[in-house]
Residue frames as a rotation matrix with the C-alpha (Angstrom) as fourth column:
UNK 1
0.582 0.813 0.000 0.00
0.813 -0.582 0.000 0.00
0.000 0.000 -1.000 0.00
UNK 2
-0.170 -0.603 0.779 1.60
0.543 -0.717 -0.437 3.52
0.822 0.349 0.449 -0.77
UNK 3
-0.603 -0.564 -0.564 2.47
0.767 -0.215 -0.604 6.12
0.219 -0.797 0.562 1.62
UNK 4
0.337 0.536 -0.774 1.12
0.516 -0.793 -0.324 9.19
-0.788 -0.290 -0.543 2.36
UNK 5
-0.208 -0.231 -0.951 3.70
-0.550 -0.776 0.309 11.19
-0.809 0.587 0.035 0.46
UNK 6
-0.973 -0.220 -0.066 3.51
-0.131 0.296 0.946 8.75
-0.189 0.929 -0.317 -2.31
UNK 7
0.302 0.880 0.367 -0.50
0.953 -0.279 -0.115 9.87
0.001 0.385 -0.923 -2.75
UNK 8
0.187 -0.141 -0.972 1.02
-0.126 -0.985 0.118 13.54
-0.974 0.101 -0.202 -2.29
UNK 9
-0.454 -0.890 -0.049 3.08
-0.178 0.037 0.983 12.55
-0.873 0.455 -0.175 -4.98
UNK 10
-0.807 0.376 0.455 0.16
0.586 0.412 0.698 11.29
0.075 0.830 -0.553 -7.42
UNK 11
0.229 0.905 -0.358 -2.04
0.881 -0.349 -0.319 13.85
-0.414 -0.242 -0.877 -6.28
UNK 12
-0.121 -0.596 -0.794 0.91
0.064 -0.802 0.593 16.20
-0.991 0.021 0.135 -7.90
UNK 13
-0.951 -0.079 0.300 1.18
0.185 0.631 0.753 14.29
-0.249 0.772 -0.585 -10.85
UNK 14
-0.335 0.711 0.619 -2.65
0.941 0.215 0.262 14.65
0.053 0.670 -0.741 -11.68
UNK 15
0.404 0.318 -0.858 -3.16
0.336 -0.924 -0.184 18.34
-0.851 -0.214 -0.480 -10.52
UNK 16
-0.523 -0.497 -0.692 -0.24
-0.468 -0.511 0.721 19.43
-0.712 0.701 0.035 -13.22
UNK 17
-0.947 -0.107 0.302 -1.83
0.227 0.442 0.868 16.96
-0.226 0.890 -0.395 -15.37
UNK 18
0.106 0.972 -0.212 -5.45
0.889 -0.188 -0.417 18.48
-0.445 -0.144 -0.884 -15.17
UNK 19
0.197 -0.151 -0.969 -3.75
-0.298 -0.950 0.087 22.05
-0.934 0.272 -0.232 -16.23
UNK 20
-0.359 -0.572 -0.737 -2.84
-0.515 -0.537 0.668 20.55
-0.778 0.620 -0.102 -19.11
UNK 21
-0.052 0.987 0.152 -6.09
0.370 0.160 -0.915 18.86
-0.927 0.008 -0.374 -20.59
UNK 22
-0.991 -0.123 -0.045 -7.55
0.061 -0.741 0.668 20.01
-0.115 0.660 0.742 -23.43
UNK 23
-0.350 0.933 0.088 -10.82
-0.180 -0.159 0.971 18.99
0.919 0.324 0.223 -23.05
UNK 24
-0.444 0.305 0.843 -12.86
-0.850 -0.442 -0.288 20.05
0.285 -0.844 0.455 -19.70
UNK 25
0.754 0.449 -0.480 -13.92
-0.390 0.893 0.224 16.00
0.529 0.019 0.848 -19.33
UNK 26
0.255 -0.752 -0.608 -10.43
0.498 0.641 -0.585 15.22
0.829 -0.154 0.537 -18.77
UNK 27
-0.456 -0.406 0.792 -9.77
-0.210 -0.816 -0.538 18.19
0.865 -0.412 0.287 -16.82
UNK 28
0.155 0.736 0.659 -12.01
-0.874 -0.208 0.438 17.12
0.460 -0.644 0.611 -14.70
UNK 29
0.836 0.142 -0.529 -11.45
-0.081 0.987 0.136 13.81
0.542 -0.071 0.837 -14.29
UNK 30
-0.353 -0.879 -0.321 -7.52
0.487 0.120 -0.865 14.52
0.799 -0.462 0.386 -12.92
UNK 31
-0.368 0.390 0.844 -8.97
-0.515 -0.841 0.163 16.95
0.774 -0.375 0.511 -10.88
UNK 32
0.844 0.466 0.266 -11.39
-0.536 0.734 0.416 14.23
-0.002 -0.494 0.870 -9.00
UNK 33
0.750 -0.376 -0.544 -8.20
0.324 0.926 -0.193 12.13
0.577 -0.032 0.816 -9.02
UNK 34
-0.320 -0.944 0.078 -6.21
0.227 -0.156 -0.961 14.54
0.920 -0.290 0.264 -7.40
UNK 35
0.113 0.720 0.685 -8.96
-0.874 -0.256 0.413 15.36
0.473 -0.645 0.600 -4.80
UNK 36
0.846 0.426 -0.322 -8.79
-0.358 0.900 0.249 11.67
0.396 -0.096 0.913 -4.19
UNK 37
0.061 -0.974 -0.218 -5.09
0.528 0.217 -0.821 10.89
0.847 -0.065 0.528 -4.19
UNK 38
-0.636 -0.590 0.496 -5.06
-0.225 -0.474 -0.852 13.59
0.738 -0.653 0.169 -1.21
UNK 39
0.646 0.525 0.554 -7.92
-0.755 0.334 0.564 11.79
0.110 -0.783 0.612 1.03
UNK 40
0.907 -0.072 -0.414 -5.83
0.078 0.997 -0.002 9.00
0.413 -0.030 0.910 0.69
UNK 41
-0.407 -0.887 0.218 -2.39
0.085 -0.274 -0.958 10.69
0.910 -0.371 0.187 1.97
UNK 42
-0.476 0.169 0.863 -4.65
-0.779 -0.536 -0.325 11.63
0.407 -0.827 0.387 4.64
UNK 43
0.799 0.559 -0.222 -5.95
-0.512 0.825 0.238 7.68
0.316 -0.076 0.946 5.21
UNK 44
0.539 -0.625 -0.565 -2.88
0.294 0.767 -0.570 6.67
0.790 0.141 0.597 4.70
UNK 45
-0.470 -0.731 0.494 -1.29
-0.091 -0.517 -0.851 9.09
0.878 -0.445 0.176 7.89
UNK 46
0.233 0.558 0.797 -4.28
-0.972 0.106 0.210 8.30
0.033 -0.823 0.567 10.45
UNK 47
0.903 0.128 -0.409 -3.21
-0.044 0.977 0.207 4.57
0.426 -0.169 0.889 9.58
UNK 48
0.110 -0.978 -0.175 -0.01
0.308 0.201 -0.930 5.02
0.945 0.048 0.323 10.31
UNK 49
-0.558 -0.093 0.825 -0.40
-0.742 -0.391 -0.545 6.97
0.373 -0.916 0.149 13.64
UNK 50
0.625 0.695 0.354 -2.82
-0.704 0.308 0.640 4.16
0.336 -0.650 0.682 14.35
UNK 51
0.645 -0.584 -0.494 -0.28
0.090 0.699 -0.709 1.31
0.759 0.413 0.503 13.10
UNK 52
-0.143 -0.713 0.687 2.03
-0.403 -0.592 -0.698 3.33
0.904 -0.377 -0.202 15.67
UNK 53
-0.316 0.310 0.896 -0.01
-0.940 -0.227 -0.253 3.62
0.125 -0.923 0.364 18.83
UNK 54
0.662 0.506 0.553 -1.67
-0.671 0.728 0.138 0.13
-0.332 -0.463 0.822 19.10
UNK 55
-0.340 -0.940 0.032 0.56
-0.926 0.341 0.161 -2.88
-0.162 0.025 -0.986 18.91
UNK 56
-0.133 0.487 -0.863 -0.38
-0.709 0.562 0.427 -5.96
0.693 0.668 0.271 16.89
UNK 57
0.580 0.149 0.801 -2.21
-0.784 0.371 0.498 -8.48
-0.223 -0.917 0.332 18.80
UNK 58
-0.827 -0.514 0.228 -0.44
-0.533 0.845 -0.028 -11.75
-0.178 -0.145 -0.973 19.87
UNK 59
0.021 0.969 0.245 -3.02
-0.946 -0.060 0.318 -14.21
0.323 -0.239 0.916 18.79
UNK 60
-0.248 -0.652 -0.716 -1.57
-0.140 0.756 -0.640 -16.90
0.958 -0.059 -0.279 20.65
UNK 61
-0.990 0.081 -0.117 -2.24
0.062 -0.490 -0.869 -14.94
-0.128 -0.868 0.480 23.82
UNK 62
-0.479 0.849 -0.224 -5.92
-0.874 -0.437 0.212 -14.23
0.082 0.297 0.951 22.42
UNK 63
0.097 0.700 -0.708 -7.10
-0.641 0.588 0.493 -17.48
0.761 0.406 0.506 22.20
UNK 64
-0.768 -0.485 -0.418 -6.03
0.037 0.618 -0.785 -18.98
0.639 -0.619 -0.457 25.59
């Protein structure tokens, strides 16, 4: 699964590519993909702080 920055990084990548369109269909479409590409940096950084803070269970321990 990609990083955060690496959705920054494709959320760059379709913004520049949305400026440079020619037809207001596409333009749109990157657009909605960069919109996207930055919810997911921001999915991808609340997992990680979760990924952080809780510590994988033991399910060895779980099932006793």
């Amino acid at each position: 699964m990609p990083t955060a920055d690496e959705y920054r990084a494709m959320a760059a990548r379709a913004a520049i590519r949305a400026e440079k369109e020619p037809t207001e269909f596409l333009r749109t479409l990157f657009a909605d993909w960069h919109q996207t590409y930055l919810r997911l940096a921001e999915q991808a950084e609340q997992d990680a702080r979760r990924d952080a803070v809780v510590p994988p269970v033991d399910r060895a321990t779980v099932q006793q």
